[in-house]
N, C-alpha and C positions, 0 to 999 in steps of 0.2 A: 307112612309119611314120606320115607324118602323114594318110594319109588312113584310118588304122587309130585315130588317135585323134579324127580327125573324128568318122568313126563312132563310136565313142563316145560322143562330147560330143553327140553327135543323138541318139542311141539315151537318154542319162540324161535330156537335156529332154524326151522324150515323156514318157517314165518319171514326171518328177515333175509336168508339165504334164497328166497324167492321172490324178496324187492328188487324192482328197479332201482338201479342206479341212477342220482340223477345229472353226474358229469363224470366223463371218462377220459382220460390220456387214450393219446392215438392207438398204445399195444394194448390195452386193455380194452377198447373200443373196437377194434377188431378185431379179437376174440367175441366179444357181448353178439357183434352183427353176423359173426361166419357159426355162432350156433344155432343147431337146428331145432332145438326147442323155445328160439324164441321170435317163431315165427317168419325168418326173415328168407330163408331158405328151404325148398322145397324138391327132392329129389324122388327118382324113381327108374327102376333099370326094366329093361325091355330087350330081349333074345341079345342080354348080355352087354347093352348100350347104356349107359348110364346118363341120365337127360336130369339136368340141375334148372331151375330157375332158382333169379336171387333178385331181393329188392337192394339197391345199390341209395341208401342215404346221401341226398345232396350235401349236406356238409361230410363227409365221408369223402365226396368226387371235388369236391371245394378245396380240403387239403389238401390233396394227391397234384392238383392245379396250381395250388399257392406253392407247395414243396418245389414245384418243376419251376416258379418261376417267382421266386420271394419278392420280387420288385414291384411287384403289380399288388394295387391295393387290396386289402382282406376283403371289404367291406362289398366293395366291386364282384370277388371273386365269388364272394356267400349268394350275392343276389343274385347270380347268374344261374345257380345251380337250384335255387330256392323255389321253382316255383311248377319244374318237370318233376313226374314221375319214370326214375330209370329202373330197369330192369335187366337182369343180365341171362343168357339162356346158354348153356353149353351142352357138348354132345360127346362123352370121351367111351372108349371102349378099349381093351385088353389088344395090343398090337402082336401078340405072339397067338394066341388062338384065337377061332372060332371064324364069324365070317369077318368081323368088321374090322381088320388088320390095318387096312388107310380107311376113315373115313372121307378121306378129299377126294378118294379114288374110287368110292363104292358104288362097283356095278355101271362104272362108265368105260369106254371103247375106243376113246379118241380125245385126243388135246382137244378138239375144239369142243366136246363134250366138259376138259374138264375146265376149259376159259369159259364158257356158258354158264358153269356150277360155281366159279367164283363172281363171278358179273351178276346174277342172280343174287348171293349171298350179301350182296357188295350195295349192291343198290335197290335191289325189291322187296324189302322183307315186308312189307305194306301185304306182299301178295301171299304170305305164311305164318304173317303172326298179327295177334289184337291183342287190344284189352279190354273185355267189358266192366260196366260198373253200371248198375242200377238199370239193368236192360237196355245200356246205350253201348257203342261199340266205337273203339277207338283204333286206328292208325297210327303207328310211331310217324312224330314228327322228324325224328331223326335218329338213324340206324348205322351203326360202324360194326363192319365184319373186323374182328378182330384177326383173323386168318386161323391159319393150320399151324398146331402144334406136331410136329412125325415125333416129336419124341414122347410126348405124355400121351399121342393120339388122340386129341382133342380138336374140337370146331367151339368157337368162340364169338357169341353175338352181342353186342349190348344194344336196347333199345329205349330211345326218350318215346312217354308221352305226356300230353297237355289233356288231362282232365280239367273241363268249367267247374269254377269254384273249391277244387282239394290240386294241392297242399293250401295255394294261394287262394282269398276269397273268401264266400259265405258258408260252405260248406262243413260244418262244426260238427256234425253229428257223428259220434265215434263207430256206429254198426257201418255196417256192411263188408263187401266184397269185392276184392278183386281178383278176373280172373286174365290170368295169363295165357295166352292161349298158342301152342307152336303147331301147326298144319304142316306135318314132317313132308319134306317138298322130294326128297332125295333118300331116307334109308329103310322105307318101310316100315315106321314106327308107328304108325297110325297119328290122330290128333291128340295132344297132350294139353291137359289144363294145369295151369300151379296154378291155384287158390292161394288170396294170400288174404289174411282177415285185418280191416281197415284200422284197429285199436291195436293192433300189432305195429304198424307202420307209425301210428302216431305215438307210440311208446317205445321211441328210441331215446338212450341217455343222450344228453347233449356231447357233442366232440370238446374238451378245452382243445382249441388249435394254439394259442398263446400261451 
C-alpha cells in the first residue's frame, strides 16, 4: 500500500512539475523561455562553432522596450511587437583554440573584406536566412546585426518575420512547423535548420509586465 501511494505522489509531481505555467514575473519568465526543453531554443555545434537559434516572445521584446522607456504607453508597446514572429541566431566559438579564434575575422585578407562582412551582416540577411512554414518561404522584414562580441567571441543576429495569418489572424491551428533556416554566408558551416514546433510557440506563459 504505501509504496502504491508513493507512486502516486511521484507520478502527480511529474504531472504538475511538467505544467505550464500560466503567468510568470520577468526572472521566472526568463528562465521558462532560455530552456531548452521547452522548445524555445534550438542549438547545435559544428567543427567546434556553436550556432543557437531562439524564438524571442513579443511580449518578452515589449518589456525590454517599455523597461528602456516607461513613458510610452504599454498598450502601444504590446501591439507593436504582437503580431512579428522574432527569432534570434548566434554564432560563438572558443577564442583561445582551434580555428575560429575571431569570428569577424574568419578567413578574411583585408578591411575591405571585413567592411563587406559587416555591411552584409547589417543589411542582407534576406540573402542567408528564411523561414519556411507550410511550404511557403519567408524573408525577414526586418534584420539588426547585433555586432561582435571579441570577448565571449560571438556574432549576434536578430530577425523579424510577418507570417499571413499566425500570431495575428485566422490561423488557429496548433500543428505545424517552423523552420529556421541560416545559409552560413562566411564560416563553412554548411545550411543549418532550427526547427521550432508551432504549439511550442503558442504555449508560452503569459509575461505579468505590471
Amino acid at each position: 500500500m504505501r509504496a502504491i501511494t508513493f507512486s502516486l505522489i511521484t507520478v502527480l509531481l511529474i504531472v504538475v512539475g511538467g505544467c505550464r505555467p500560466d503567468k510568470l514575473k520577468i526572472d521566472a519568465y526568463k528562465a521558462w523561455i532560455d530552456k531548452e526543453g521547452h522548445g524555445l531554443v534550438k542549438r547545435r555545434v559544428i567543427n567546434g562553432v556553436t550556432l543557437e537559434g531562439r524564438f524571442l516572445p513579443g511580449e518578452y521584446q515589449a518589456y525590454q522596450d517599455y523597461q528602456a522607456n516607461p513613458q510610452q504607453p504599454l498598450d502601444s508597446v504590446l501591439s507593436a511587437y504582437r503580431c512579428g514572429l522574432t527569432f534570434h541566431i548566434s554564432l560563438q566559438a572558443d577564442k583561445e583554440t582551434g580555428n575560429y579564434r575571431n569570428l569577424m575575422y574568419y578567413n578574411t585578407h583585408s578591411q575591405e573584406e571585413i567592411t563587406g562582412r559587416t555591411r552584409e551582416l547589417s543589411f542582407n540577411a534576406s540573402d542567408f536566412t528564411e523561414l519556411s512554414y507550410k511550404g511557403k518561404h519567408y524573408v525577414p522584414v526586418l534584420s539588426v546585426f547585433e555586432g561582435y562580441n571579441p570577448i565571449a567571441n560571438r556574432i549576434s543576429l536578430m530577425l523579424v518575420f510577418s507570417v499571413p495569418g499566425y500570431p495575428c489572424g485566422t490561423d488557429a491551428d496548433d500543428s505545424g512547423e517552423f523552420d529556421l533556416t541560416f545559409y552560413d554566408p562566411y564560416w563553412e558551416l554548411g545550411t543549418n535548420h532550427f526547427l521550432f514546433q508551432k504549439h511550442d510557440l503558442k504555449n508560452i506563459p503569459d509575461l505579468v509586465i505590471q
